[in-house]
C-alpha positions as CSV (number, residue, x, y, z in Angstrom):
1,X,36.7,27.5,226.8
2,X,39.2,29.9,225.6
3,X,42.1,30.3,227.2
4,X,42.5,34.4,227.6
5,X,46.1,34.4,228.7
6,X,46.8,33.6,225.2
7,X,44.4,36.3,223.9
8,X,45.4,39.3,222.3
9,X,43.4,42.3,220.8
10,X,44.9,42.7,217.2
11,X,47.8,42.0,214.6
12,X,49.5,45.2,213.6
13,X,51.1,44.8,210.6
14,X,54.0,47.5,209.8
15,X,56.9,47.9,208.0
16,X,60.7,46.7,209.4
17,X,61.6,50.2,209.8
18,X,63.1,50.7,213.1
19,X,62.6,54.3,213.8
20,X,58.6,53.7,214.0
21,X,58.1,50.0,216.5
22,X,58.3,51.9,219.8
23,X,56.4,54.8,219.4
24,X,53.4,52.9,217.3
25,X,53.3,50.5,220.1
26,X,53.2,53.8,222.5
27,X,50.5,55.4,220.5
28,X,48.0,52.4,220.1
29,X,48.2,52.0,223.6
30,X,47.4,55.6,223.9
31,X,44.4,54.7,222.1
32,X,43.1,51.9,224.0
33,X,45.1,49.0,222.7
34,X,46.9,46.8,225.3
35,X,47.9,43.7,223.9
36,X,48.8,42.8,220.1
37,X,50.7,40.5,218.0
38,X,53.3,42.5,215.8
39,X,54.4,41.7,212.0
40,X,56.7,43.3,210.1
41,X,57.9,43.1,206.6
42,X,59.1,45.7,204.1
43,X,57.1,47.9,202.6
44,X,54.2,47.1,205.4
45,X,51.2,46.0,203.0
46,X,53.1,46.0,200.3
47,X,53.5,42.4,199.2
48,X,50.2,41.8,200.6
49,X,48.3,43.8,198.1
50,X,50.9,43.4,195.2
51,X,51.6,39.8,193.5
52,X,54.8,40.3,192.8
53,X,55.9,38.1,195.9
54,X,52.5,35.6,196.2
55,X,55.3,33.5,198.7
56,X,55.5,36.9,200.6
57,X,51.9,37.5,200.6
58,X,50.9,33.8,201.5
59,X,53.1,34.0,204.7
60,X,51.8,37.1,205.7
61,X,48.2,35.5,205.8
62,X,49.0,32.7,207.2
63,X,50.5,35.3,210.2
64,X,47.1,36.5,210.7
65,X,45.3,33.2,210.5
66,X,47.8,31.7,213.2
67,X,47.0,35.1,215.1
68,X,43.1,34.4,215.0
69,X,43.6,30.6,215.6
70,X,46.0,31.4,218.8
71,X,45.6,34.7,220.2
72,X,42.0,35.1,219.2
73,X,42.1,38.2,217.3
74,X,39.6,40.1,216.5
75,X,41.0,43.1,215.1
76,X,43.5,44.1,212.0
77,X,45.6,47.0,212.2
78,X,47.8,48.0,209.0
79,X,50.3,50.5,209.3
80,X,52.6,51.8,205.8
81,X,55.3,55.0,206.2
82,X,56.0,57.7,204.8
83,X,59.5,57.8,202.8
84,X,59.2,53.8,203.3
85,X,62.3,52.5,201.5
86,X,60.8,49.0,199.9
87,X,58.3,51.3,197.8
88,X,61.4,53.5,196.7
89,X,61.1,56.0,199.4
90,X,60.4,60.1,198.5
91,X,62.0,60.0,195.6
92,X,59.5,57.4,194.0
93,X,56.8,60.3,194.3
94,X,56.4,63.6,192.9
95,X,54.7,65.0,196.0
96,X,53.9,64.0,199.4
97,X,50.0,64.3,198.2
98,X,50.7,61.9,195.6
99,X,52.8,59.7,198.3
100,X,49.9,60.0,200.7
101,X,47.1,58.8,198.1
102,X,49.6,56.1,196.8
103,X,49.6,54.4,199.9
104,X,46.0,54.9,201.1
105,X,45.1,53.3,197.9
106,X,47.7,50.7,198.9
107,X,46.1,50.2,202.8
108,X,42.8,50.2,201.3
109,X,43.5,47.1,198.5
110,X,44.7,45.4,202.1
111,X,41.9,46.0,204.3
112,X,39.7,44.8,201.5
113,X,41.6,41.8,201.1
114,X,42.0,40.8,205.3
115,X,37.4,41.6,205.3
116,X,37.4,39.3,202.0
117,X,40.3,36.4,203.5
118,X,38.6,36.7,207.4
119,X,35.1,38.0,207.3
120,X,34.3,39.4,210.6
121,X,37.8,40.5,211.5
122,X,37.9,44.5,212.1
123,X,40.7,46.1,210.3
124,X,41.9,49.8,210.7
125,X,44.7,51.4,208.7
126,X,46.9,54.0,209.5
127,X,49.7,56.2,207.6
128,X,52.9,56.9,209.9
129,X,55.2,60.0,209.3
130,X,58.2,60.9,210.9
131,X,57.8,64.6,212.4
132,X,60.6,67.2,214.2
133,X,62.5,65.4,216.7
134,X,62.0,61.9,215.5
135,X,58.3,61.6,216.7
136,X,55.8,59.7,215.0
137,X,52.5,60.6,213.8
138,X,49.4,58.3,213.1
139,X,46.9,59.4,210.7
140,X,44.1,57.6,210.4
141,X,43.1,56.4,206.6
């Protein structure tokens, strides 16, 4: 019997970056979401999909395994940022096209990875930009 008290309905993974944690957890619950496990790390998916840190990337799936095993999730949700300083920030990119297709590539490479690690587990990915006034917006990837 599973003990539901100790269920949750997904792991969002996002980056350390202050300025987004509130208003993410504000707009997921906006769209349904009511309980989750949060992990953050630099850069998001970044050392997930990227082997320069395998330590990095082995702790970050062992986050989501001990999330399945104890909280009974079901669900994935990967979040990377615009200007996000562990991939160099704007000034890594030529445009904000180019910055928008790096890092759907980049979400993409991780959702494969969490279907291929956890078959079954649902995993949505979102790009985050800060707008006027310090307000976040989700775009679905």
């Amino acid at each position: 019997m599973t003990d539901n008290s100790h269920s949750c309905q997904a792991l969002v993974l996002t980056c350390i970056d202050f300025r987004f944690h509130e208003q993410i957890a504000r707009l997921l619950h906006d769209q349904g979401l009511e309980s989750f496990d949060l992990k953050c790390d630099a850069g998001a998916v970044k050392y997930l999909v990227s082997n320069e840190k395998p330590e990095v990337k082995n702790w970050i799936l062992e986050n989501f395994r001990i999330a399945q095993g104890l909280h009974h999730i079901q669900r994935a949700i990967l979040i990377n940022h615009y200007d996000c300083g562990a991939y160099g920030g704007n000034a890594a990119f030529k445009s904000h096209a180019q910055q928008l297709e790096f890092h759907k590539n980049q979400l993409m490479q991780a959702k494969d990875l969490l279907k291929n690690e956890f078959p079954g587990l649902h995993v949505d990915t979102y790009f985050a930009a800060l707008e006027e006034e310090s307000r976040v917006k989700l775009v679905a990837i």
